[in-house]
C-alpha angles and dihedrals in degrees: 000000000000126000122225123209106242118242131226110315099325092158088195128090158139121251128181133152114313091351146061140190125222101217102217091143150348097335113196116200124196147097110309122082098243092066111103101244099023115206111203099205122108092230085073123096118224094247104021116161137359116212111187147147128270118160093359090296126117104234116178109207117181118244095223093284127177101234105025142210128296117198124181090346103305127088126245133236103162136038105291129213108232124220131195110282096018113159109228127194134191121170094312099327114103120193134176132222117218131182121170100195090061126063128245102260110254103256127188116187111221116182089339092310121122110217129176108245102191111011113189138234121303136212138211086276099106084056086059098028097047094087123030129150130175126244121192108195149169119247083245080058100249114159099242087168132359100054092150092046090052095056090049090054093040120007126187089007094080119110127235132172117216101268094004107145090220141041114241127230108256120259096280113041085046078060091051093049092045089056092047092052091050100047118084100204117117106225103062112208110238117256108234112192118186110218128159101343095323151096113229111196117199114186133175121251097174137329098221120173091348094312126125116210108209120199098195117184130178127224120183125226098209102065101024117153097248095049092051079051095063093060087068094270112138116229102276097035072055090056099046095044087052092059083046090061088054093059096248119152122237093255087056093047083055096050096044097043091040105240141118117280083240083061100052096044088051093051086047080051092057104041091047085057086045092044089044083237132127094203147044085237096060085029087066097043088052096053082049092048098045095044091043100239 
């Protein structure tokens, strides 16, 4: 893999053996050899993994890849928060991130299991990390990789000529692309469609040979964090009753909010006594009840 020569003072960045990344930006990691730190093993996917900034935190999300991420141990299966010192491992290649203006996160070992002692605290991130998929399009907006991602963004409003080879953006976003093509700044203001009850975000990674790599996310209205806010929940009881809301499990809010499984069930604990419930089933039916959904 190839080494880059680090910038001014960027304290992140990717080690592994014989190399290192400056993170200065969305960084994709896979098998071909556009990616930015290229991994040449067939239990790669070609586009594996994104690592990239929100809230001046580091967060790897997996790009729908065959054989995942495994950070720390554990496998992911949602967009992580990384911490200093944070083992990550994708097919046989084993990087590091390291970032010297955060501090390694406080670790005990237990019976051979790692857990987080004091986590600290967090911010809205996980709500615009949670869902992120890769485009890779033409400055005409013509979908050269991500199809399936694309219908999921935008569904029946994609274009397609009879016997084209590729989908087409819709209308808008092919507006957005044409006016980032023809300004010369260098920071691109994200694109934020609203569609069926939710906010999709579309930002630039790069524009490379006359290709524009797309990061989209999704955010819903419904259950947003400040809305959950608004019922009397703190901001983390907020987070983790979001992730409520999207069906996730308590194991699964640890992993993505980084804390420990104790944490999460004490913050369940909390919000049930706030939402007069006794469960996540009715918990959920409150929140619906109360915001009117």
């Amino acid at each position: 893999m190839p080494v880059n020569a680090g910038t001014r003072e960027q304290p992140a960045s990717l080690k592994w053996s014989g190399g290192m990344h400056t993170l200065v930006g969305p960084c994709l990691i896979g098998r071909r050899s556009d990616n930015d730190i290229p991994i040449n093993n067939v239990q790669a996917s070609r586009r594996h993994a994104v690592i990239m900034n929100f809230s001046d935190e580091w967060w790897i999300n997996d790009l729908g890849s065959r054989n995942g991420i495994v950070v720390n141990g554990l496998r992911l299966n949602s967009a992580r928060r990384l911490r200093d010192g944070d083992e990550i491992r994708i097919a046989s290649q084993r990087l590091t991130f390291c970032n010297t203006l955060q501090p390694a996160a406080n670790h005990s070992s237990i019976m051979g299991k790692t857990t987080e002692l004091a986590p600290r605290a967090l911010s809205d991130a996980p709500l615009a990390a949670s869902a992120c998929e890769l485009l890779i399009v033409t400055e005409r907006g013509e979908i050269l990789e991500g199809d399936k991602a694309a219908h999921w963004f935008f569904g029946k409003s994609l274009e397609r000529a009879p016997g084209a080879p590729h989908y087409f953006l819709p209308p808008a976003v092919r507006q957005w692309l044409q006016q980032l093509a023809d300004d010369n700044e260098n920071i691109f203001p994200p694109l934020e469609m609203e569609q069926e009850g939710q906010r999709i975000v579309l930002s630039l990674a790069r524009c490379r040979d006359d290709r524009f790599y797309l990061l989209g996310r999704v955010e819903s209205f419904q259950v947003s964090i400040e809305r959950l806010q608004s019922l009397g929940l703190t901001g983390r009881e907020a987070e983790v009753m979001h992730w409520v809301c999207e069906g996730k499990n308590n194991p699964e809010i640890a992993q993505i909010l980084d804390v420990t499984q104790h944490t999460v069930n004490r913050h369940n604990e909390h919000i049930f006594k706030k939402l007069a419930v006794d469960n996540r089933h009715k918990a959920i039916k409150a929140v619906k009840e109360r915001l009117g959904l």
